[in-house]
N, C-alpha and C positions, 0 to 999 in steps of 0.2 A: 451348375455348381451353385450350392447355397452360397448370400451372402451377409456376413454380418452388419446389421442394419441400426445396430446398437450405437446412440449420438455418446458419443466418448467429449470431453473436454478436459482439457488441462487446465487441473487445479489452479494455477497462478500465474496464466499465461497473461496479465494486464502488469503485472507487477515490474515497471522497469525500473531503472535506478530511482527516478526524480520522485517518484511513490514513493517504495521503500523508503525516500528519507524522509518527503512527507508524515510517513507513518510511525518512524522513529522522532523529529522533531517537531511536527505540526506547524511545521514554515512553509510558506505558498506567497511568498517575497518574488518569487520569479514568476514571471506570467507568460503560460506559453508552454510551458512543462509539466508533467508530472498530472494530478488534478487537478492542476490550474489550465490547465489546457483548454476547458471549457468553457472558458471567459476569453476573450477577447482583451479585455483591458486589464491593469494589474488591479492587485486586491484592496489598493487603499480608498478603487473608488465603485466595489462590490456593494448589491446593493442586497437587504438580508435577506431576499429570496436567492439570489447568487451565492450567498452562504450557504441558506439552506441545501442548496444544488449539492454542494461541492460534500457540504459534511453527509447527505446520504449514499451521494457515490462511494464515499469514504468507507461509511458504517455496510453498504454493500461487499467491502471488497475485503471487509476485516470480518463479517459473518460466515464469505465466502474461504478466505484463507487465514484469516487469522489466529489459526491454529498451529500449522506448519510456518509461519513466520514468529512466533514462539518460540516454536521448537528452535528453528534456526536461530534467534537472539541470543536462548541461551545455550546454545553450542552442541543441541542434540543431532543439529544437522547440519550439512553444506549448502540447501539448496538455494540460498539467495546471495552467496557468498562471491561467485563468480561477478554477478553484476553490481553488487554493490562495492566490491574492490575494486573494479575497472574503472572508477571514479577515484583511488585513493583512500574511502573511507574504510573503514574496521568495524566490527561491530564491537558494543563494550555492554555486555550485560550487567554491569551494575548502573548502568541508567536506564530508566523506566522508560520505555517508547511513549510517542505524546499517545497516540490509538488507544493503547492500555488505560490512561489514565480515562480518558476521554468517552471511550466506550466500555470499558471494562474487562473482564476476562473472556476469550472467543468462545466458544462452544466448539465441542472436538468433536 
């Protein structure tokens, strides 16, 4: 029996809550979470290579999905809706995610 050999990934499977708000605020105050998880120590004592780390993982993950986290901001879809309400937050698309500003518009 043939078998499909074809490497499938899920679009946004990194994306847990502490991202998402990363991507919406560009706060990384908690260390341990989210993309700050790759540091060991908290960010006030990051040294700018550890920034650089964090901001291409960042720009990684907003080329990779930063298109359907769009959509979802502003309201075209559900799909980040589940995890980021299980924290209490909402999304409010009249503020500009920090990601947007920061990197600009995704490529779709």
């Amino acid at each position: 029996m043939p078998t499909n050999r074809t490497k499938r990934t899920r679009q946004n499977q990194a994306l847990d809550y502490w991202k998402i708000d990363q991507l919406v605020t560009g706060s990384f105050l908690i260390a341990g979470v989210g993309y700050a998880a790759m540091h060991s120590n908290g960010c006030n004592s990051w040294t700018q290579e550890q920034w650089d780390q964090l901001h291409d993982a960042i720009r990684d993950d907003w080329a990779r999905c930063g298109a359907s986290f769009m959509a979802w901001w502003l309201g075209e879809t559900e799909r980040f809706t589940a995890v980021y309400s299980a924290m209490g937050q909402s999304r409010d698309p009249s503020v500009t995610p920090w990601a947007l500003i920061q990197f600009g518009e995704p490529s779709k």
